[in-house]
Structure formats: structure tokens, C-alpha cells
C-alpha positions as CSV (number, residue, x, y, z in Angstrom):
1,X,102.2,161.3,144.9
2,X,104.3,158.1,146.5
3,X,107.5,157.5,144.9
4,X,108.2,154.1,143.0
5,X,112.4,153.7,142.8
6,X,111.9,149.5,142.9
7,X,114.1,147.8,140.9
8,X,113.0,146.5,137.4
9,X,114.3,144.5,135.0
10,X,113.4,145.6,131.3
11,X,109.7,145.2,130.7
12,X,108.8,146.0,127.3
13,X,109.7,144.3,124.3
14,X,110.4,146.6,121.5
15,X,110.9,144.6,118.9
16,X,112.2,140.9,118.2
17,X,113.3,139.7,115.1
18,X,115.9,137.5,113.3
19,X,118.8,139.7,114.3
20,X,117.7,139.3,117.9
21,X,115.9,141.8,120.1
22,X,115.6,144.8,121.5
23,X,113.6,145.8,125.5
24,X,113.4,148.7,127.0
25,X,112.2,149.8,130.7
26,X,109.1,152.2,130.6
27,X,110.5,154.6,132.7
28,X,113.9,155.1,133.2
29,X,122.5,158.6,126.2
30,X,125.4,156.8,126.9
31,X,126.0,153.3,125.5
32,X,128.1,150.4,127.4
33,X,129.0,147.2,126.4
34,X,128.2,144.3,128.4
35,X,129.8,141.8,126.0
36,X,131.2,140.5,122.4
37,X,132.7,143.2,120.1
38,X,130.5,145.6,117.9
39,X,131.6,148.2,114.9
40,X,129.9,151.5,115.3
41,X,129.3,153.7,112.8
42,X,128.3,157.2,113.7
43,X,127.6,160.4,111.7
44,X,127.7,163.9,113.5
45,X,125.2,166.1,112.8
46,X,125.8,168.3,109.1
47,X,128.7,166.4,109.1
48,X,129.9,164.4,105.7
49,X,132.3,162.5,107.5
50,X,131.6,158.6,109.4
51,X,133.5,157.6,111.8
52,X,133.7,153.5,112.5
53,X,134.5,152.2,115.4
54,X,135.5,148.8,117.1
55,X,134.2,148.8,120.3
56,X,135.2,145.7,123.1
57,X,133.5,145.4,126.1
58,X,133.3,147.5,129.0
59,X,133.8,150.4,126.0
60,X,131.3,153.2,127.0
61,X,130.5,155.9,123.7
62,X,128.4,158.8,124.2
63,X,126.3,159.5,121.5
64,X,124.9,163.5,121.7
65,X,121.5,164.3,120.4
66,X,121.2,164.4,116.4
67,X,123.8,161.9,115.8
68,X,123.2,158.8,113.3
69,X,124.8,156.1,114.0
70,X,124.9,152.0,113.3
71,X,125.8,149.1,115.5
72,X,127.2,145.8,113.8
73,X,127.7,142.8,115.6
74,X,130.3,141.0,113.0
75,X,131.5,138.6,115.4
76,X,130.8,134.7,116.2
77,X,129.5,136.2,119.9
78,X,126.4,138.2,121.2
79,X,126.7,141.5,121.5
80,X,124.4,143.4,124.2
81,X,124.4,146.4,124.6
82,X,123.0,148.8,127.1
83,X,121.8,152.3,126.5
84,X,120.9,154.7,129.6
85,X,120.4,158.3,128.7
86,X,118.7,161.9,130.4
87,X,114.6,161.6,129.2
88,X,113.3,164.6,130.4
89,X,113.6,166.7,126.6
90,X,111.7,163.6,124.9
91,X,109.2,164.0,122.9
92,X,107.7,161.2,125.9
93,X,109.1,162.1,128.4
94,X,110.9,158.7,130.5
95,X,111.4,157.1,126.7
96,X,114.8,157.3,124.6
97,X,113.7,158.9,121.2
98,X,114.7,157.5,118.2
99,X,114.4,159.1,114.5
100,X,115.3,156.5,111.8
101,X,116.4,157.1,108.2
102,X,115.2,153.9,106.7
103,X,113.0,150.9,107.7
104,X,109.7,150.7,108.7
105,X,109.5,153.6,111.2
106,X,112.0,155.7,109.0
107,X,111.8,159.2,107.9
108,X,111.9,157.9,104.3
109,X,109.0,155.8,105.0
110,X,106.6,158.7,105.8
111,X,107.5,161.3,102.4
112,X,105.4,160.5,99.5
113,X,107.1,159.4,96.2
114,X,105.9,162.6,94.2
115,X,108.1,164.6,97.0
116,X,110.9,162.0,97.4
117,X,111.1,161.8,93.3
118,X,111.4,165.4,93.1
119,X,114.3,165.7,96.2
120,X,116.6,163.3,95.0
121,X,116.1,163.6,91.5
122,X,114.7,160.2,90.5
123,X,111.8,158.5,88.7
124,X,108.8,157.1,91.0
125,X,109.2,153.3,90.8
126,X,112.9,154.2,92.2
127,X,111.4,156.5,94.8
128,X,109.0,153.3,96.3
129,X,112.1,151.1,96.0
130,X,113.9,153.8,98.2
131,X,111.6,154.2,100.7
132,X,109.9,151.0,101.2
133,X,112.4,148.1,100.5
134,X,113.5,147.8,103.8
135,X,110.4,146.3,105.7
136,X,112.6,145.7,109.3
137,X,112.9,148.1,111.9
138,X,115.3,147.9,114.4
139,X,117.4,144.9,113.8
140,X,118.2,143.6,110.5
141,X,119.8,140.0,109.8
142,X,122.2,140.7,106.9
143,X,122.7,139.3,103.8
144,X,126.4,137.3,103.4
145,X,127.3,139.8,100.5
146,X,126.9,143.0,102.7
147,X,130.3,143.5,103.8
148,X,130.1,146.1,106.4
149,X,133.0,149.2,107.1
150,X,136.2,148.3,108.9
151,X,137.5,150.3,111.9
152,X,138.4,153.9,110.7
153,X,142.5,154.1,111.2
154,X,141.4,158.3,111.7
155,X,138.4,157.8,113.6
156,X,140.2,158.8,116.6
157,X,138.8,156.3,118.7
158,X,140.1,157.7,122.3
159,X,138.1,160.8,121.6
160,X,134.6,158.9,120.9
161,X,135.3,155.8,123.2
162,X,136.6,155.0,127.1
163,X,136.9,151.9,128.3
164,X,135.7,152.0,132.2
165,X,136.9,148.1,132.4
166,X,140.5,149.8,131.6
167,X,140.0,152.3,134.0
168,X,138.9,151.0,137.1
169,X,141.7,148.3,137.3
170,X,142.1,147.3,140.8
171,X,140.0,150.8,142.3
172,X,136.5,150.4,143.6
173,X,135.4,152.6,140.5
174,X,135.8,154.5,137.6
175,X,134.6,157.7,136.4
176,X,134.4,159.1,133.0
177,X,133.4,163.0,133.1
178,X,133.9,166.2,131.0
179,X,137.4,166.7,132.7
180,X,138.8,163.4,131.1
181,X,136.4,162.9,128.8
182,X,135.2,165.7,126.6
183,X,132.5,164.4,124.5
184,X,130.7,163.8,127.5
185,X,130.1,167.5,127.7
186,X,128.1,167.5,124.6
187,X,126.3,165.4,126.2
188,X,125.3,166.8,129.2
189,X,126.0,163.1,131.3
190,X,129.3,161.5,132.7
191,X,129.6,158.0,133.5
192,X,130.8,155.3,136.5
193,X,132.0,151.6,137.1
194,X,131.9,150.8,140.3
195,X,132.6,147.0,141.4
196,X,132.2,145.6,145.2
197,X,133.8,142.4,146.1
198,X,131.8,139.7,148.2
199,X,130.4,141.4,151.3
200,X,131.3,144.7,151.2
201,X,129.9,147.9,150.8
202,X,130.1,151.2,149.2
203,X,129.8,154.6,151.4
204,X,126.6,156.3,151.1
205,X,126.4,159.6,148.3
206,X,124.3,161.9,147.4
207,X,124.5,164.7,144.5
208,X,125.1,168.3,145.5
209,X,123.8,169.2,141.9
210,X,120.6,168.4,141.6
211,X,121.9,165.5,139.3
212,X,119.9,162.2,139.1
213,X,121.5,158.5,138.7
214,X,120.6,155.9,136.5
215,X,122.2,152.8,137.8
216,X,121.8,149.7,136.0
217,X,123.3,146.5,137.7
218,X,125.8,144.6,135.2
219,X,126.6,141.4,137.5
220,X,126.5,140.4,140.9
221,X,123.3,141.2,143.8
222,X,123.1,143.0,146.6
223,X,121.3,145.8,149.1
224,X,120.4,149.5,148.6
225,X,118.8,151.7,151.2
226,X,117.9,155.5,149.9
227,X,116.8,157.9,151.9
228,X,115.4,161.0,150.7
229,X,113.8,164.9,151.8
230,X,113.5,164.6,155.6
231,X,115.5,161.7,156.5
232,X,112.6,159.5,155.1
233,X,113.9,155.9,153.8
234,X,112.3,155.4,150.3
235,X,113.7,152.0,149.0
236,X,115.3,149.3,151.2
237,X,115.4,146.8,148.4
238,X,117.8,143.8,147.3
239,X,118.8,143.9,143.8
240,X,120.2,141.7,141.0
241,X,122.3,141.3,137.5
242,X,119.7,143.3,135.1
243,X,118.0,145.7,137.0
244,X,117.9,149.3,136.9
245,X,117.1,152.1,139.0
246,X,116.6,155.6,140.0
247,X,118.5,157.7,142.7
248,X,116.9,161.7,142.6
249,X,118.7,164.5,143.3
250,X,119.6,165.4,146.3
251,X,118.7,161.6,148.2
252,X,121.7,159.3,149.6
253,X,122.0,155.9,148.3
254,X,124.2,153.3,150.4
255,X,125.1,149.9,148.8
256,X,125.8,146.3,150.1
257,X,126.9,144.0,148.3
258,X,126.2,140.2,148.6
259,X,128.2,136.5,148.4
260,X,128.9,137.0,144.6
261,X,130.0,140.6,145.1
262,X,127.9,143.9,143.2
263,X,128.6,145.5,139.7
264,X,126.9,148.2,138.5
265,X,126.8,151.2,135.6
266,X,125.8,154.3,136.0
267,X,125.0,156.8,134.1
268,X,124.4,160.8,136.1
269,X,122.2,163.9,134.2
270,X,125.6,166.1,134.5
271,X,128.5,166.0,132.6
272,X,130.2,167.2,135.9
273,X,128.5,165.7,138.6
274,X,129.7,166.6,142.5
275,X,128.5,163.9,145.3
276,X,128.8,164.8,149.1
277,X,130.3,161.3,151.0
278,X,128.6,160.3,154.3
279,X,132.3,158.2,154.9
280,X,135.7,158.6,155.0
281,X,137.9,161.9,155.1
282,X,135.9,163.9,152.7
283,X,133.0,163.5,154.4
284,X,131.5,166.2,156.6
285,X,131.6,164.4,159.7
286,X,135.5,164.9,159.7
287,X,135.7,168.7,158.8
288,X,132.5,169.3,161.5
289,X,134.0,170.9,164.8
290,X,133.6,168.0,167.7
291,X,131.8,170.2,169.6
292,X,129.3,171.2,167.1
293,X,129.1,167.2,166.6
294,X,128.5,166.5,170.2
295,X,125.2,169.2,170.1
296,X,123.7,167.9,166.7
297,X,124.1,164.3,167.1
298,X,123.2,164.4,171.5
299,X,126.1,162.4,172.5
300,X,129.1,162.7,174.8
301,X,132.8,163.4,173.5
302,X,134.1,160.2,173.8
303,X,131.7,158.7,171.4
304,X,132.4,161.6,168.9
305,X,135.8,160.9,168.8
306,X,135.2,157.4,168.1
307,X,132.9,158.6,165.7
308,X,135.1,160.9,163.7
309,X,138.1,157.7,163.7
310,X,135.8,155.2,162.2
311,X,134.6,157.7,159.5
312,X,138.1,157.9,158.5
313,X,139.6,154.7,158.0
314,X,138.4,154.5,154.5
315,X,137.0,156.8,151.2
316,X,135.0,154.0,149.3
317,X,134.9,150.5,150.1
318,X,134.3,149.4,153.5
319,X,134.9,145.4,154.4
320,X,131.7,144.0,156.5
């Protein structure tokens, strides 16, 4: 079966409404902010506590199976939003599952009022109010007298929320993991910014974990090459602010990035991913033996010792 890893921009609509919309890709969670401020509101599972949130942007939140939760945009701003996630466990598989309480594809919506009159203790005409008032599914426009929760001064927020935008400062990237970032190992996923200036690239990786990457490009364009099983090249492809896409376990990815520079978020299926570098000092090509070079690549001495300096002159970004 050939294997389709070309970009795509979002390409199903999953609903639109007066609170704006919602679009999904078909096939390929962790949630980052691309802009404007939201307030989350999220409810572990058997938990009777909420925690609320104000999250800015570059903010990424992991949000582990079984958790409700809310997103309010209270501002004068869009907010967007981008969820990527591990798909394999849903119900359809390559789709983010959602259960809802309320609204038109909520739990509430499919009891009866016989059984919801006789769970929460109330008379039938309240039971139909309770489960089919709300006629929206997704996103709701509020009414002006809804006022919505303020941030939670005990919420914690460090422990739910890490801003990548914070963290990558003036590095190449930033990494969020279950070493500095313990939620994340409820989840089962870690998380990376990585930003390219204007014509530069990014030294090719590959996972030694049998992790995949979900890569979703925030701003910028660029170039990707991955090569896969057998030194076959499976996607030489430019790519641009929007898109996502798919690097499988085990295959290299190498990224270049054009005039306006490359940023991208990505989202790995391990909460402790490990990559093997094709460039710079902790690559293999510097711990190999020259000799054992020389055989495996056919070339004289000389040239691996060129070799071997080049690798070396830098770990991540390399100036074109």
C-alpha cells in the first residue's frame, strides 16, 4: 500500500456557526494556541474540583483522556486554537473523539426523560428542558448575562500549562516532555517549537522509539524531504502556514526553510521521545571510527576527515 505523507491543510468542516468554526484533517491531545487569549475550564476525571485557566498564546495544555473541559474566548480577539493528539485508541481510528455532556451530540441528549427524571430526581417537563435546551453543538455564541469563571488563583497554572513561546527564547526549539513537564506523562505525548530563520535548515532526525510526529506548520514555508525503510525518499514536498503532516517511526525528516523563515508544532506519540541526529556532535557520524567510515561510505581518508569536521560545526541550525 503506497504511503500518502503530503501536506494538507484542514479539509473537513465540522461545524460552523455563530461562535465561529471548527475543521479538522481526516487523518491525522495536546492543545496550542496560535493566538488571542482563552479561559479554560477543565474537570479531571471523578474529580469535584474545576480548574480555570487563562491561557496566552504559544501556551500548550495537555488534556489526558476522560477530561471535561471548556474553552472561552472572552476577549475583543480571535482565538484559534490547534489540537493534535495520538488516534490510534479511537473509537475511528485517525479522528480525535469527543464525548459531550450537553448540546446536540451530548450524552444528555441520547437518555430518555423517564430515565433522566428518575437519576436526578426531577419531574419530566424539567427533564426535556435539561436535555434538549441547548440545540448548538460545538460552539455556542453567549448570551451578555452569562458571565463566565475567572482564572482560578489555586489552579496551579504551571502544572497544567507551558508556554513553548517562553521557552524557546532565542534557541532553535523548545521541548516540553515528561522530565519538565509531568502532565504530559498522563498523556502519553510531549511537545516542540521549533523556529528556522530565513534560509536555513534544521539537521535531519529520526525517532529511535518507534514514536510518530505530528507536525503542524504555525507560520512561515519551506522544504521537507523524508526518507524512510531502505533509504527510499517518500515526500520531497514544500510546505506552508496551516498544513500538517506525518513523519512514522523510524524515517528521517530534514527541513529547509524558505525567504520568510519556517515555524512549526509538533506534537510526538511518547511522552519521552529519543531522536538519533544525522548532524552535529551527537550524531553517529562523529563517534563512528574513521576507518569503519572510510569502508561504509567507499571513500578515501581525507574526505572522511573532512566529513567528520563539517558534521560538527553545529547541533541544530545550519545557515545555507
Amino acid at each position: 500500500m503506497e504511503l500518502n505523507l503530503a501536506p494538507r491543510m484542514a479539509d473537513t468542516t465540522v461545524f460552523e456557526g455563530e461562535g465561529d468554526g471548527y475543521y479538522a484533517w481526516t487523518s491525522p491531545a495536546v492543545a496550542e494556541w496560535k493566538l488571542g487569549t482563552c479561559t479554560v475550564g477543565v474537570v479531571s476525571p471523578n474529580s469535584s474540583k474545576e480548574k480555570v485557566l487563562i491561557t496566552n498564546k504559544g501556551d500548550a495544555i495537555p488534556v489526558p483522556a476522560g477530561t471535561i473541559s471548556w474553552w472561552f474566548n472572552g476577549g475583543d480577539l480571535d482565538v484559534i486554537i490547534v489540537f493534535l493528539g495520538e488516534t490510534s485508541q479511537s473509537y475511528n481510528p485517525g479522528q480525535i473523539e469527543y464525548f459531550f455532556l450537553t448540546g446536540a451530540i451530548g450524552f444528555l441528549q441520547g437518555f430518555s426523560s423517564e430515565f433522566l427524571s428518575k437519576i436526578y430526581n426531577i419531574n419530566e417537563q424539567d427533564s426535556i428542558k435539561l436535555a434538549k435546551s441547548q440545540t448548538n453543538a460545538l460552539v455556542l455564541k453567549l448570551d451578555d448575562q452569562i458571565k463566565m469563571p475567572d482564572n482560578d488563583s489555586n489552579s496551579n497554572k504551571e502544572k497544567h500549562v507551558s508556554n513553548l513561546e517562553n521557552l524557546i527564547s532565542s534557541n532553535v526549539n523548545a521541548e516540553i516532555t515528561a522530565d519538565n513537564f509531568h502532565l504530559l506523562e498522563k498523556v502519553g505525548l510531549s511537545a516542540s517549537l521549533v523556529r528556522l530563520e530565513p534560509n536555513s535548515s534544521l539537521a535531519p532526525s529520526y525517532s529511535t522509539d518507534a514514536s510518530y510526529r505530528i507536525i503542524y506548520v504555525i507560520k512561515g514555508s519551506g522544504k521537507i524531504q523524508i526518507v524512510g525503510l531502505n533509504g527510499t525518499q517518500i515526500l520531497d514536498a514544500k510546505v506552508e502556514k496551516d498544513q500538517l503532516f506525518v513523519v512514522p517511526k523510524f524515517f528521517a525528516i530534514a527541513q529547509l526553510a524558505g525567504d520568510e523563515g519556517l515555524e512549526f508544532f509538533s506534537v510526538i506519540t511518547s511522552s519521552r521521545p529519543v531522536f538519533g541526529e544525522l548532524y552535529g556532535n551527537l550524531s553517529p557520524w562523529k563517534a563512528l571510527s574513521s576507518s569503519v567510515l572510510q569502508a561504509s561510505l567507499s571513500v578515501d581518508s581525507k574526505f572522511v576527515e573532512l566529513f567528520k569536521c563539517k558534521v560538527g560545526q553545529d547541533t541544530n541550525n545550519i545557515s545555507s
